[in-house]
N, C-alpha and C positions, 0 to 999 in steps of 0.2 A: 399582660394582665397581672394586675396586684398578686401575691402569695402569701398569706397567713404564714405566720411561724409554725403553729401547729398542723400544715403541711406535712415538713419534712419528718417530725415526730411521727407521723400516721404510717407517713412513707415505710419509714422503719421495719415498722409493727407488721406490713403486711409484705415488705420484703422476706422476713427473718421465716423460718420454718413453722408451718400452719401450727397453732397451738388455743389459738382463741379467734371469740368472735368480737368485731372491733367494733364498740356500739356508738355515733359522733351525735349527740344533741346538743341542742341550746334552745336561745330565744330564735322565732323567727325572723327571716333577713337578717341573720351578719353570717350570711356565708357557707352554712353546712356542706346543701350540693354542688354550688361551687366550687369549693373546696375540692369534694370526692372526685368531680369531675377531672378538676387538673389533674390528681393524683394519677386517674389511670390512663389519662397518654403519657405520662411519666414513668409507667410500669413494663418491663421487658414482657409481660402476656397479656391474655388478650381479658376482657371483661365485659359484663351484664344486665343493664342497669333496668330497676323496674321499680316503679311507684305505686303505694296502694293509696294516695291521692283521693282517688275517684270509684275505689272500689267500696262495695259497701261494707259494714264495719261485721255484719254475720256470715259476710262469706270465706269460713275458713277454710277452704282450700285453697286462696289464691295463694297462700305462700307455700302449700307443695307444690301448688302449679306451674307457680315464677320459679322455685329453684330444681323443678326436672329441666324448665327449660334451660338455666342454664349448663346443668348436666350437661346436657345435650348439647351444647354449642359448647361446653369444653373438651368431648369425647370429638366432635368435628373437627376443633381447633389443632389438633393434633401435636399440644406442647403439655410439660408435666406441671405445669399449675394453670388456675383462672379463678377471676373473681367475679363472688354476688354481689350487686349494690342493692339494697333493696331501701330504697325510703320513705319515709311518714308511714314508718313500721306501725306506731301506736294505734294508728286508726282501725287497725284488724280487732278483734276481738280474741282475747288469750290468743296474742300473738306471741309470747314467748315460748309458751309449752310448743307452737308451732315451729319457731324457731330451733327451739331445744332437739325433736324428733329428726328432722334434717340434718341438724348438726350432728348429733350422735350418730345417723347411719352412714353419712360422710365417714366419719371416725373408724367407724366399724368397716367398712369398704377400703383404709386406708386411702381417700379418694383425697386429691389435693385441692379444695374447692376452697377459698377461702373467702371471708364474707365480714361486709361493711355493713350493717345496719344503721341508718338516721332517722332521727325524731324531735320534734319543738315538743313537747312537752317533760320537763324535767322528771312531776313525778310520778307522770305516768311510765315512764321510762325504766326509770330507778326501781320502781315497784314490781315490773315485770322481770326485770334483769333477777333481784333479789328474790323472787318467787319459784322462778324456775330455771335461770339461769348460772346456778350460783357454781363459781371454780372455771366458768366455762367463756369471761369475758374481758375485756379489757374497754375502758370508757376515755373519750377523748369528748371535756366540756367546750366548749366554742360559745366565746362569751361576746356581748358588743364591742363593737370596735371599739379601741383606744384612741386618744387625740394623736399619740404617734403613729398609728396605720393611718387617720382620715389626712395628717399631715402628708403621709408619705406616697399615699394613692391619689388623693384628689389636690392639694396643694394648701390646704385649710390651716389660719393661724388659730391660735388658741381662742380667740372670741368667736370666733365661729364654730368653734368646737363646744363650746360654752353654751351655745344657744342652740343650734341649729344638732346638736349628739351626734351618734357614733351612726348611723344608717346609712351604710355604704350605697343602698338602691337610689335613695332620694340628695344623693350630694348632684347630681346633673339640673336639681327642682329650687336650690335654695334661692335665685333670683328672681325666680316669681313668689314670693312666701304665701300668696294665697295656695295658690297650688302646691306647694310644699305643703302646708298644713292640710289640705285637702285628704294627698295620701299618706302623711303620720299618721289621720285619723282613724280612715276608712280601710286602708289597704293595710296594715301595722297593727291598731289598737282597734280596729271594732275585726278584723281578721284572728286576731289573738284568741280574743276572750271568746268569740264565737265558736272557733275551731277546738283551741288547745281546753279550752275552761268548759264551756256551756254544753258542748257537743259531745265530749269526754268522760265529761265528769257531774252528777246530780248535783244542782244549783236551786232550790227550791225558790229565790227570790231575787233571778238574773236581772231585774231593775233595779234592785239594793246593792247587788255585785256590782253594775255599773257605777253606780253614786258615786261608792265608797271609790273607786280607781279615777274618777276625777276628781273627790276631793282632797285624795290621798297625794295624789298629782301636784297640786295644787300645792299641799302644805309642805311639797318634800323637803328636807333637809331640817322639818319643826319636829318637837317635841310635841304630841294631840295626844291625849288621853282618847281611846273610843267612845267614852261618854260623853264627852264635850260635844263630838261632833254627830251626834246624834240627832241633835235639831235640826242642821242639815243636810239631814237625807231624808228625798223624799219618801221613804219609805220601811218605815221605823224596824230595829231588829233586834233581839239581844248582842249581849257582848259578846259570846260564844260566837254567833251565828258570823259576827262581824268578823272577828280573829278567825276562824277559819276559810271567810271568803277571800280574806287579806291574804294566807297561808296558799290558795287556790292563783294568788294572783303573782305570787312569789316562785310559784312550781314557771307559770308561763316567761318568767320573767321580764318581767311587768315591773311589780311595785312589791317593797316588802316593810317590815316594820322594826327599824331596832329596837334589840333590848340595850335594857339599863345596863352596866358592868357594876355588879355587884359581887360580895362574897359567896353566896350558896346560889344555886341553882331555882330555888324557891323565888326569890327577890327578884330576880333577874326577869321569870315569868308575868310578877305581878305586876311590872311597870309600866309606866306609858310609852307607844311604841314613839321612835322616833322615825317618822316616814321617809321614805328612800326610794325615787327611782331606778332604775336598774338604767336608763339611758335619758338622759336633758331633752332630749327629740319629744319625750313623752311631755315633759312637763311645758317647754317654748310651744307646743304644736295646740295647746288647749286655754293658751293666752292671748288675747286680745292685742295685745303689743307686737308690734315689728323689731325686728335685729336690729335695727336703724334709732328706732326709738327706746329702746333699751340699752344700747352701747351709748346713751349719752346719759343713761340715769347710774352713777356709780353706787349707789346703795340697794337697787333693786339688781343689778348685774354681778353685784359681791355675793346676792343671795342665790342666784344661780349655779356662780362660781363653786359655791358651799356644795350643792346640790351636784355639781359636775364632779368633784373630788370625792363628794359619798360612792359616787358612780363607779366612782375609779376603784376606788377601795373595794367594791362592794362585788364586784366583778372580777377584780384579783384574788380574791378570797374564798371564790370556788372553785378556783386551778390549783392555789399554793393552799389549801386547806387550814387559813386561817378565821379564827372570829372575828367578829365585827361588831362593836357594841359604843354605844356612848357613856355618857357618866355627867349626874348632876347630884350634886347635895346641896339645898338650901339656895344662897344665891354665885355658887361654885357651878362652874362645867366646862366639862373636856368636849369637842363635838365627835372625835372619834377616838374607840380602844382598841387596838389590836390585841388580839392574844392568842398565841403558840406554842404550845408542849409548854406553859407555865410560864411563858415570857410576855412579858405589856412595853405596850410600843403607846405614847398617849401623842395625839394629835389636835391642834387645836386651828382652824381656819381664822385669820385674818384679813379684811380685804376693805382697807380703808379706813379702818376704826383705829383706835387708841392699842399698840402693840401689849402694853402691858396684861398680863392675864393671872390673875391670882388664883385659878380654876388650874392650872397648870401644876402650880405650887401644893395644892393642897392635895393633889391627887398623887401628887410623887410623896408628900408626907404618909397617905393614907395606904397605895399602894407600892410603892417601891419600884416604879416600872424600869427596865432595860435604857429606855430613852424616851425624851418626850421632845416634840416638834411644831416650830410655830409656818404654819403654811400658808404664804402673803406678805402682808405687812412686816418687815423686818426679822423676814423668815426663808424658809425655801421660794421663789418663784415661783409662782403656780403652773406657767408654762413647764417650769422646768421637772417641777413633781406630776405632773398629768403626763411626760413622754418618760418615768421612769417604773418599775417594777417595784410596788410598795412592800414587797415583801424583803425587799435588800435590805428594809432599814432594822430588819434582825441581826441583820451582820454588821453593825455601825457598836 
């Protein structure tokens, strides 16, 4: 069975002597409990895995109840460490003060019980961690697959990486596309928003939240003003209302919205987002077009492409702790900026069109970046920048 790289990292962490509690979220399917799973038949003791899944979200005892039991089956086990898995923490309610109370009388017992908590929603996660958890964690993100893992597990060349995304459940589904898009929709994007978004978290107008994630879908990789596309939804909202259901769909990840790369922090808010999926699966699964019929339109599969490298970028940015922004003046544009501890990385997608880019030019005038990069057209291969680690190109 496949291995994530951030495996071995985990591994580490709960080898090394008990000190923290190890918390693995991300998007749902790409991997979390599978992941954990490997980890502990790879572990020299023994382990205890429990789901609050299906528990309901006010019954706060099930997490003293899940970790006496594993007390107890590490006091049986008769070895000097074991581990809790405990996953879809988030669905508890103040499930961290929960976690916190265990963890400290561990600590206090000197008792060697070490513990994995998992969750799909980022910020409900983040928020619990930060509330009550604080000094007491260590976080492992697990982001969509890459075109180099879907290369390396299932045999997939880069157009099908393109179309079909990173969802390691549905690569056995892609030769029937109807039933591929079947469970992108139902099983992925209406599980998502229902579970990590709606159910989670107050949505006062979860048929606007809808709209907005298939039209946002829809436009990934454009620059939309949220007033533009106000017309079409059915379901009219403010702009606030809209920005932070966007911000709700960004926690799941789902869909998010770049900003501008501007000078102040002000600028940068007031702009129009430029819409980004977090995985191509999202945007191929809500189109009318087949992989067949799209691999032979090169201007509508360049648009994709575009969409596929936002992906990429946009997902490496929450492991290596970089920004992510675009950049347009007038009729100048960069389609991506990176930026780290004061360094710009500027990025420009080509994919069939005229190489020349004077958006490139005026952005090194204006901002002075580290490097800037044409990706496509008389540039990196895209195959070849979709299996590499975009944060290397700090070190260029």
């Amino acid at each position: 069975m496949y291995e994530r790289k951030d495996l071995q990292q985990l591994k580490q962490r709960i080898i090394e002597p008990r000190n923290f509690v190890q918390v693995v979220f991300g998007p749902r399917q790409v991997g979390k409990t599978t992941m954990v799973l490997q980890l502990s038949k790879q572990l020299p003791f023994e382990s205890f895995v429990v789901s609050a899944d299906n528990v309901p979200a006010a019954d706060r005892s099930w997490v003293r109840n899940s970790w006496n039991e594993a007390r107890r089956k590490f006091a049986l086990s008769g070895q000097d460490e074991f581990l809790l898995i405990i996953d879809e923490i988030q669905k508890i309610e103040n499930w961290s003060e929960a976690v916190k109370k265990e963890w400290d009388e561990d600590s206090m017992a000197a008792r060697n019980l070490k513990v994995i908590i998992l969750g799909s929603s980022r910020l409900l996660i983040q928020k619990g961690l930060t509330e009550s958890l604080a000094g007491r964690f260590e976080t492992t993100y697990l982001t969509h697959w890459a075109f180099s893992e879907m290369r390396d597990a299932f045999g997939w060349n880069v157009m099908q990486y393109i179309w079909f995304g990173g969802y390691p459940g549905s690569a056995s589904l892609i030769e029937d596309e109807f039933r591929w898009k079947a469970y992108i929709k139902d099983s992925l994007i209406e599980t998502s928003i229902s579970k990590d978004v709606l159910m989670l978290t107050r949505v006062d107008k979860p048929a606007l939240l809808k709209r907005l994630f298939e039209i946002g879908c829809t436009y990934s990789a454009q620059i939309i003003a949220l007033n533009k596309i106000q017309g079409e939804l059915q379901e009219k909202g403010n702009l606030t209302t809209l920005s932070n259901y966007l911000s709700l769909l960004e926690g799941a990840g789902l869909l998010t919205g770049l900003e501008k790369f501007a000078g102040d922090i002000i600028r940068k808010r007031a702009s129009r987002p430029k819409f980004q999926v977090f995985n191509n699966a999202l945007l191929s699964a809500q189109s009318y077009k087949k992989y067949s019929e799209i691999a032979n339109e090169p201007k509508e599969m360049g648009r994709y492409a575009e969409s596929a490298i936002g992906a990429h970028l946009l997902n490496s940015s929450l492991n290596k702790k970089y920004n992510l922004y675009y950049w347009n003046e007038n009729n100048y544009e960069v389609d991506f900026v990176l930026e780290s501890a004061g360094r710009l990385i500027a990025i420009e997608v080509k994919t069939g069109k005229d190489s020349k880019n004077s958006g490139l030019s005026k952005f090194e005038s204006m901002f002075q970046p580290q490097a800037s990069f044409i990706i496509g057209t008389d540039g990196i291969p895209i195959e070849e920048f979709l299996a590499t680690d975009p944060y290397s190109l700090f070190s260029i």
